[in-house]
C-alpha positions as CSV (number, residue, x, y, z in Angstrom):
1,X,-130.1,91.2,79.4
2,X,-127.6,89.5,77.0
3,X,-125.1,91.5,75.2
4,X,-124.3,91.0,71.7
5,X,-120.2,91.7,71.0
6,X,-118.9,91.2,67.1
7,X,-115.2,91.8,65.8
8,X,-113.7,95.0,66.3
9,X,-112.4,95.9,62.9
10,X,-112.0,99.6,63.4
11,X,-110.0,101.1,65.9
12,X,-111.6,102.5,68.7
13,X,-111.3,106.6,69.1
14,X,-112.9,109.5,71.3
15,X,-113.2,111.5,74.4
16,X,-115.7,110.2,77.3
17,X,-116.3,110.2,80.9
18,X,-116.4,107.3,82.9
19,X,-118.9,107.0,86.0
20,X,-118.2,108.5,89.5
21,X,-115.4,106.1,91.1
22,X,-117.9,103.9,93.9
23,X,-115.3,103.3,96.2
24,X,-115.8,107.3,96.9
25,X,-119.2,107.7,96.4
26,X,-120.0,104.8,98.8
27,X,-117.7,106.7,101.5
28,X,-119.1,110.4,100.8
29,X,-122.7,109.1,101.3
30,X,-122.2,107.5,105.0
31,X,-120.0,110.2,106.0
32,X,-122.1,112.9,104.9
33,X,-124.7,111.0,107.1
34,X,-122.8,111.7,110.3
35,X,-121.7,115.3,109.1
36,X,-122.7,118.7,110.7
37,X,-124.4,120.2,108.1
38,X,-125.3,120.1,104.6
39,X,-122.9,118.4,102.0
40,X,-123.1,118.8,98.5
41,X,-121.5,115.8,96.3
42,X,-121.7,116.0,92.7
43,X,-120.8,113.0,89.8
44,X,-122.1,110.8,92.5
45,X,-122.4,107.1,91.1
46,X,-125.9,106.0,90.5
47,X,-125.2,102.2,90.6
48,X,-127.1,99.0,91.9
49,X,-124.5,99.0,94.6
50,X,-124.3,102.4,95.8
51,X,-128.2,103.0,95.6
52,X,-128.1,100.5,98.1
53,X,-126.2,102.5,100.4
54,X,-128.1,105.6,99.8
55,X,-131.1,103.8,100.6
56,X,-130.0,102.5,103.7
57,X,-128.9,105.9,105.1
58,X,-132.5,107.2,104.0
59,X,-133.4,104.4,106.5
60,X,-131.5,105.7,109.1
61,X,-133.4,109.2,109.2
62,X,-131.0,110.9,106.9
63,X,-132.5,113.4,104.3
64,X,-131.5,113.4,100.5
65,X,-132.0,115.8,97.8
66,X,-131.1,113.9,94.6
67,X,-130.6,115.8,90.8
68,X,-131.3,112.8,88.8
69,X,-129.4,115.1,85.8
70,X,-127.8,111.8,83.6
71,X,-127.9,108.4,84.3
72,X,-124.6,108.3,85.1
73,X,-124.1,110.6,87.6
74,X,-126.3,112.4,90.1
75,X,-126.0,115.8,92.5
76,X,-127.1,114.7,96.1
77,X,-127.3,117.2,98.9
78,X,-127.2,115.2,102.0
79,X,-128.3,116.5,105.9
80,X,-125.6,115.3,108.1
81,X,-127.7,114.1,111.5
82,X,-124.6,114.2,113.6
83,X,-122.5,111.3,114.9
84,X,-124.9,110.7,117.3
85,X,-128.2,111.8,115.4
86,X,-129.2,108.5,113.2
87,X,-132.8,106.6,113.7
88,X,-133.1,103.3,114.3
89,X,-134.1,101.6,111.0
90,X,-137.6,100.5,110.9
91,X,-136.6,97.1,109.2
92,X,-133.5,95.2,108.2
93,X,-131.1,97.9,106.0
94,X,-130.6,95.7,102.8
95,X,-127.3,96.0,101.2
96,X,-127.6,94.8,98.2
97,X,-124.8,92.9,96.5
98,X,-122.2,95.3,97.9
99,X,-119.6,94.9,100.6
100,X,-118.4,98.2,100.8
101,X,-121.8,99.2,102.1
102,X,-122.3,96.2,104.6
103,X,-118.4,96.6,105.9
104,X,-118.2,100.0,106.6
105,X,-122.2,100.5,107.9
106,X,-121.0,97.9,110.8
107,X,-118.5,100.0,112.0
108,X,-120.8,103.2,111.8
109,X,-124.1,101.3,113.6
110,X,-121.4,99.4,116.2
111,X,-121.7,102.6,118.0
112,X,-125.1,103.9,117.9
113,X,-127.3,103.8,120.6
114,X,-130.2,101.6,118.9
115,X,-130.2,98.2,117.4
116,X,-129.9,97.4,113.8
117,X,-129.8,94.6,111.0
118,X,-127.6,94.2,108.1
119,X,-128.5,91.9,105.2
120,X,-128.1,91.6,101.7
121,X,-128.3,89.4,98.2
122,X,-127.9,85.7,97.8
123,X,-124.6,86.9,96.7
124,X,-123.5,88.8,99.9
125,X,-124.6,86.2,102.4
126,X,-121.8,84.5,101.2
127,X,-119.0,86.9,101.7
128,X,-116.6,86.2,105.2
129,X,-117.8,88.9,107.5
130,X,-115.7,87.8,110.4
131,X,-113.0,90.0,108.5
132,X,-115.0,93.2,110.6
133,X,-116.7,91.2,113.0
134,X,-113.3,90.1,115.1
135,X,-111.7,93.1,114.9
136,X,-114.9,95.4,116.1
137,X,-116.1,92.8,118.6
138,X,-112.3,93.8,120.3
139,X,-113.5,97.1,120.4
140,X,-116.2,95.9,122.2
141,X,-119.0,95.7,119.7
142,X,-122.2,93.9,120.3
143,X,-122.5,91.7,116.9
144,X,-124.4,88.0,116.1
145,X,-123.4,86.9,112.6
146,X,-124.3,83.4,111.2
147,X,-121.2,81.3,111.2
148,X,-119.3,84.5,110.2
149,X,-121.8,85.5,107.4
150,X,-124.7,88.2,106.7
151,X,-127.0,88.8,108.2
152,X,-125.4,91.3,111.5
153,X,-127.4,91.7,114.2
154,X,-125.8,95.1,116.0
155,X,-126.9,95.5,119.3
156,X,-126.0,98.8,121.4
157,X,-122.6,98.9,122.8
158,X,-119.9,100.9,124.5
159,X,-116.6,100.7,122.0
160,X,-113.0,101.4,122.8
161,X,-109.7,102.0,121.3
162,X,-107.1,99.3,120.1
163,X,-104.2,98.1,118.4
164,X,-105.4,96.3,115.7
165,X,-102.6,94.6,113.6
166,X,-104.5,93.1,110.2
167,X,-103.6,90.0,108.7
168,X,-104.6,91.2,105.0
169,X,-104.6,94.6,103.4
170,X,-108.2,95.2,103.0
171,X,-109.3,99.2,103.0
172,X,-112.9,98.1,104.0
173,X,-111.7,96.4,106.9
174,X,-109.4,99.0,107.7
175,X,-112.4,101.6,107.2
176,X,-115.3,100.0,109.3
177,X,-112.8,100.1,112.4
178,X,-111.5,104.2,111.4
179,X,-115.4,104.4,111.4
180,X,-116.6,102.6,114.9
181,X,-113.4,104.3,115.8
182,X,-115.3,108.0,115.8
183,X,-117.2,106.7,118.6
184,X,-114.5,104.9,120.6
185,X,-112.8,106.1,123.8
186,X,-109.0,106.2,123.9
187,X,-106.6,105.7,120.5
188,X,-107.2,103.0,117.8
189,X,-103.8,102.3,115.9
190,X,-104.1,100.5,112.8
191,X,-101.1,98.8,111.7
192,X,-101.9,97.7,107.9
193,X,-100.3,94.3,106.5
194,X,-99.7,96.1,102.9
195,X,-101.0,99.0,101.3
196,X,-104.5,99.3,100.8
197,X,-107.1,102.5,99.7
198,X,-106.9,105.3,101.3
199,X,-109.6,107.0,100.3
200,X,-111.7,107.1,103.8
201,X,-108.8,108.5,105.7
202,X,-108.6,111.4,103.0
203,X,-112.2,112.1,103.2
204,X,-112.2,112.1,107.2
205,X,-108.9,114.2,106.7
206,X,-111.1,116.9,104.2
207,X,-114.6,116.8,107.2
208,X,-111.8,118.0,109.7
209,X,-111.0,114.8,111.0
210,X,-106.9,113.7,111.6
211,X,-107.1,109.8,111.2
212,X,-102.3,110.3,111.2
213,X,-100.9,108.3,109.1
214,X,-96.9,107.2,109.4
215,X,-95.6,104.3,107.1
216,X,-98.1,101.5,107.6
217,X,-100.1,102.5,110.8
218,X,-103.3,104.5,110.7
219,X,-103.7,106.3,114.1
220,X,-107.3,108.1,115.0
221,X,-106.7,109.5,118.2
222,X,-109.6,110.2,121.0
223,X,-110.6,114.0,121.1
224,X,-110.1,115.4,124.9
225,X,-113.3,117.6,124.4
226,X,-115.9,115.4,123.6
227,X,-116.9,113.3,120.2
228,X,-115.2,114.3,116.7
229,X,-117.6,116.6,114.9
230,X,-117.2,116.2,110.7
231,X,-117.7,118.8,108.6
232,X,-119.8,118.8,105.8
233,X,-118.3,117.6,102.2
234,X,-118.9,119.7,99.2
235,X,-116.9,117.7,96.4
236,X,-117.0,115.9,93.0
237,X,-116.7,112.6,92.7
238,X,-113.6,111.8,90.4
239,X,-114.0,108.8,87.6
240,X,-113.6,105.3,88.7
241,X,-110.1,104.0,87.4
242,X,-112.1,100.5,88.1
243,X,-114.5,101.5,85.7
244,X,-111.9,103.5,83.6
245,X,-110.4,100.0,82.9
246,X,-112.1,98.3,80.7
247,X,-112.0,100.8,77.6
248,X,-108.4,101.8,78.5
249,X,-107.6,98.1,77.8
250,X,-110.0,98.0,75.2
251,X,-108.1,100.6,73.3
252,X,-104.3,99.0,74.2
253,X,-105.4,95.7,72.8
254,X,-107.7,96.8,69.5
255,X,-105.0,97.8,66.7
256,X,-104.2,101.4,66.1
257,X,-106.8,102.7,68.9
258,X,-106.7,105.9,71.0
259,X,-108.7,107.1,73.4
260,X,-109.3,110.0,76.3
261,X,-111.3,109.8,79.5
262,X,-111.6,112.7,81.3
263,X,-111.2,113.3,85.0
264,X,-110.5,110.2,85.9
265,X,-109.5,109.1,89.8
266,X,-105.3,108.7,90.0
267,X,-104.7,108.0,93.8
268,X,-101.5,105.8,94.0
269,X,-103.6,103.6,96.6
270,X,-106.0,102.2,93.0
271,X,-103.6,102.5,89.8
272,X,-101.9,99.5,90.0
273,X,-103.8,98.7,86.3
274,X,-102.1,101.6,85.1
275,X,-98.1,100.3,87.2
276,X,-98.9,96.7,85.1
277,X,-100.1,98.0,81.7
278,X,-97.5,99.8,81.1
279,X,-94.7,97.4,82.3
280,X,-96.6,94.9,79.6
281,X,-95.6,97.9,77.1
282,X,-99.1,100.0,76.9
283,X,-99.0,103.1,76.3
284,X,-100.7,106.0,78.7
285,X,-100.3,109.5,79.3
286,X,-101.8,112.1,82.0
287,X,-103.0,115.3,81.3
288,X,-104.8,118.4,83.3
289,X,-103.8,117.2,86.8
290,X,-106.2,118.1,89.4
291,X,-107.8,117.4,93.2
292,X,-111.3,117.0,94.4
293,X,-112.1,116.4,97.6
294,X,-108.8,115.0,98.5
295,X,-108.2,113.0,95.5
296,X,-105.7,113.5,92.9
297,X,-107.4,113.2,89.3
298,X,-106.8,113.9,85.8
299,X,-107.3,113.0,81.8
300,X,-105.7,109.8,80.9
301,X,-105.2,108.7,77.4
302,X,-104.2,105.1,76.1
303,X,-103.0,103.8,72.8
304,X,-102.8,101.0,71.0
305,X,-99.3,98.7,71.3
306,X,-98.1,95.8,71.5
307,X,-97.9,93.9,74.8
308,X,-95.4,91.6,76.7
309,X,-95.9,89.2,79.6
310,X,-95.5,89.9,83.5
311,X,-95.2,88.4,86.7
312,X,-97.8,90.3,89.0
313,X,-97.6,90.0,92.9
314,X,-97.0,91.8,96.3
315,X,-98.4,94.9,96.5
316,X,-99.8,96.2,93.3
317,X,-102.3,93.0,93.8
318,X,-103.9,95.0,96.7
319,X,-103.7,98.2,93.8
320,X,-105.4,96.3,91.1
321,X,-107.4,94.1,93.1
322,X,-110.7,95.0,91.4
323,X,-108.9,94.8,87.6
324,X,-107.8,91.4,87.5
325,X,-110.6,90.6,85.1
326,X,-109.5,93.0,82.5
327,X,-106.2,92.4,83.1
328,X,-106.4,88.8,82.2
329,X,-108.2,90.2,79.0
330,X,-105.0,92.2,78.8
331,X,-102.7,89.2,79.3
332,X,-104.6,87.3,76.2
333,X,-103.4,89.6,73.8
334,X,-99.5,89.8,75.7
335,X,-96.4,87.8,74.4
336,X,-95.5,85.5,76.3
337,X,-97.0,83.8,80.3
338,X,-98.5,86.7,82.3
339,X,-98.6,85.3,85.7
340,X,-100.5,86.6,88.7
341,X,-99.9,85.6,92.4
342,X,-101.3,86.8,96.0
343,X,-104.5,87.4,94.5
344,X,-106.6,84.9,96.8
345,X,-108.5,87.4,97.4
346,X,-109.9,87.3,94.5
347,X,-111.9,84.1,95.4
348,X,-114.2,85.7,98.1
349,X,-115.7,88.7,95.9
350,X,-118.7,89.0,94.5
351,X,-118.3,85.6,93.1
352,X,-115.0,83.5,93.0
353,X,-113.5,85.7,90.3
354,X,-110.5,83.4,89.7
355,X,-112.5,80.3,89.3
356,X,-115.2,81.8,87.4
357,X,-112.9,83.8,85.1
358,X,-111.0,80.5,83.7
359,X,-114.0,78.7,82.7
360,X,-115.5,82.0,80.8
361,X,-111.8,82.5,79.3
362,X,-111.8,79.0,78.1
363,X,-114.7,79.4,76.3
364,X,-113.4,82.1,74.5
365,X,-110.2,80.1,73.7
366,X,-107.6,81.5,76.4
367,X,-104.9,79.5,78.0
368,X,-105.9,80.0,81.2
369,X,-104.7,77.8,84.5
370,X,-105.9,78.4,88.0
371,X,-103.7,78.7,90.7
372,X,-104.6,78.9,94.6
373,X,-104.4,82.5,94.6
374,X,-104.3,83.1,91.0
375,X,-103.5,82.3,87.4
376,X,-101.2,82.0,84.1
377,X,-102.8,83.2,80.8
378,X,-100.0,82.4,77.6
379,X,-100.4,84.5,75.0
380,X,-100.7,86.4,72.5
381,X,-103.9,84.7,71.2
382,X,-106.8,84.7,68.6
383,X,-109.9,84.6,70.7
384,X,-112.8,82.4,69.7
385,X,-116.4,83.9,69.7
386,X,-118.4,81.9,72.1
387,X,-121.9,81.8,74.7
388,X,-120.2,83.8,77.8
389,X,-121.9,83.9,81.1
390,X,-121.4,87.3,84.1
391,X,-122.4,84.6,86.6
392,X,-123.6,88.1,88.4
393,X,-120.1,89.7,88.6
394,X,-120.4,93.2,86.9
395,X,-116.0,93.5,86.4
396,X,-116.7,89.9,84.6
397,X,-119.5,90.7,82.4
398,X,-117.8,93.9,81.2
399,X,-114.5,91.7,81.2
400,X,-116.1,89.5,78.8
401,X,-117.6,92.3,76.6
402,X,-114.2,93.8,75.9
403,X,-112.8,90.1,75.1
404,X,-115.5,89.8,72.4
405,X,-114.2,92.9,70.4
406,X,-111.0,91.2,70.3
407,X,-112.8,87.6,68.7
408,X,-112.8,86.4,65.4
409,X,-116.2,85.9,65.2
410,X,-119.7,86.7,67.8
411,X,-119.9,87.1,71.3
412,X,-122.7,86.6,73.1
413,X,-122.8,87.9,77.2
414,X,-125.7,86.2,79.3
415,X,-126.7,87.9,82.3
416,X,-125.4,91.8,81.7
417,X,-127.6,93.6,84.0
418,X,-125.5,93.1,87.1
419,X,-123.3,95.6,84.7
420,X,-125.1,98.0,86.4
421,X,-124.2,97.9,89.5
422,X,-120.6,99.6,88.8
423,X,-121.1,101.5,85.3
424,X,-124.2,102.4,84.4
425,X,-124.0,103.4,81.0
426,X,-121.5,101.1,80.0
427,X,-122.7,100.1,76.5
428,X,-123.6,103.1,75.0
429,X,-120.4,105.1,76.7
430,X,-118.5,102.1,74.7
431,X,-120.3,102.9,71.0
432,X,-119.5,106.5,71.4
433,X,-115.8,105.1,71.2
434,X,-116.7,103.3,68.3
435,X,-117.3,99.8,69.7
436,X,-119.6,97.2,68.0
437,X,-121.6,96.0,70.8
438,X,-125.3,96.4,71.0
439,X,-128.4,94.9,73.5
440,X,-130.1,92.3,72.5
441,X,-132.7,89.8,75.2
């Protein structure tokens, strides 16, 4: 699918939703999986990379009532099996292109009683798994990678507590050990090297389960009478703020824009876009303040204004890790050099999104130099229209998209369909706001 992107010479303006944030609908599907009972989960996301999880459950014996009611967002009611009531798989669970679902699976199937496979895209067999591999094999995990890569071969094995001290803040590290963890005799203390997403701990925390958290260690203690036992979920999944991203700067960079998106996710652990947007001078506010299932959410609205240059680092890289794309957008349109640091992470996602980002950027016009563990984008710039390529990323293809609205002339966006994997939807939830982007082959 190519995508066809032309000047935006109107301001963008409306009220939408965004899809169910993926971080939590990855999460409420595996953890309903090992529930007591029935949980309901509505808004779930319907993406490329959290079908895959869904369909890898189903593998595991688990039953699934899906309400297909919008393409964006389904009702699932989900038949916990138990901790200890999953199937062995009949063949190799594919993952797809997502790492949530490979990394937190591991520590689920390091503990069952059965042997299992893990595999995925092209794409994931090139992702570091030693990241869960080490810190499960202490735990006494059975697990054969090659050289540190997809696919896991999980044997049957007794696991244990530990201290595990990380060396990078990485919530689905952090969450495939809370995970083998449930089936682990004696304490496992996790003692986090920076801040990282929380949301696994508040969704154990809402099934009944106390994973204690005090300043940067996560501790899930052993339960004296016998394995945890998680209640079931009934819940809705709030708005991805990843996904929420790319028409919030859309609307901060395109003059005398303003926009609304309902019911969007705000834990503090996953708005670091908002913390640098508005130290670059956008303008936000937060209305209707809510909770579901744990998570804090509420109505955001964003305006049109003109932006300054930062230095981003420490901490709010870990908050904003998924954003960077749209945030370089951002940093086109910004006086002065935006500068972001600690963000090697960035290299080992779904593609190398620092490397791959430059060259796109520099198509388009941008100033853009790579660093080891990021970039500098001067600004504020007139953006070229130009040939742009996803290279399979769906943040850099939707990236790209919002780019185009802010050229002087066409933008073409080869390979769009991976879009899907994180916001389906995302064209024609763009239009509504009054966006001139359109399908083309």
């Amino acid at each position: 699918m190519k995508l066809h992107i032309f000047p935006q010479t109107t301001p963008l303006a409306g009220t939408i939703t965004v899809p169910g944030d993926k971080s939590v609908s990855h999460r409420a599907v595996m953890l309903a999986a090992i529930a007591e009972g029935t949980s309901v989960i509505r808004n779930w996301l319907p993406a490329g990379d959290t079908i895959a999880t869904l369909e890898a459950v189903q593998s595991l014996g688990v039953r699934i009532e899906i309400d297909k009611h919008s393409p964006q967002a389904w009702d699932l009611q989900i038949e916990g099996r138990g901790l200890r009531g999953l199937r062995p798989p009949e063949r190799p669970l594919d993952c797809g292109n997502a790492g949530t679902c490979i990394r937190l699976l591991a520590g689920i199937l390091a503990g069952q009683p059965f042997s299992s496979v893990l595999d995925g895209s092209p794409q994931l067999r090139q992702r570091p798994m030693r990241r869960i591999i080490e810190p499960l094999a202490r735990m006494g995990a059975d697990i054969v990678a090659n050289d540190g890569r997809t696919p896991l071969h999980i044997q049957p094995a007794s696991l244990h507590g530990f201290d595990f001290h990380m060396k990078i803040a990485s919530a689905q590290v952090k969450s495939a050990v809370l995970l083998a963890a449930l089936y682990a005799r004696g304490d496992t203390r996790i003692i986090e090297a920076g801040p990282s997403r929380d949301h696994t701990e508040r969704m154990l925390a809402a099934m009944g389960v106390e994973a204690v958290t005090e300043g940067m260690c996560v501790t899930l203690r052993e339960l004296e009478t016998g394995d945890w036992r998680l209640t079931p979920l009934d819940m809705t999944i709030p708005g991805d703020i990843s996904s929420a991203a790319f028409p919030l700067v859309a609307a901060a960079i395109i003059p005398h824009s303003e926009i609304t998106l309902k019911n969007v996710g705000l834990n503090q652990t996953r708005t670091g876009l908002l913390d640098i947007l508005r130290q670059m001078g956008a303008q936000f506010s937060v209305q209707n303040r809510s909770d579901s299932g744990g998570e804090p959410i509420g109505d955001l609205t964003a305006r049109f204004d003109e932006l300054h240059a930062v230095e981003i680092g420490g901490e709010t890289v870990v908050r904003a890790i998924d954003e960077f794309p749209i945030l370089a957008v951002a940093a086109t349109q910004a006086m002065g050099e935006t500068a972001v640091h600690d963000a090697a992470e960035l290299r080992v996602k779904e593609v190398d999104r620092i490397s791959r980002l430059a060259g796109e950027l520099l198509k388009l016009g941008v100033d853009i130099r790579e660093r080891p563990d990021g970039f500098t984008i001067a600004g504020p710039l007139r953006l070229r229209g130009a040939a742009v390529d996803s290279h399979g990323d769906h943040r850099l293809g939707m990236a790209l998209a919002v780019a185009g609205l802010a050229a002087q002339s066409e933008t073409q966006a080869l390979d769009a369909d991976c879009i899907g994997d994180s916001f389906p939807g995302f064209v024609q939830t763009m239009r509504a706001l009054g966006a001139k982007i359109k399908v083309g082959e």
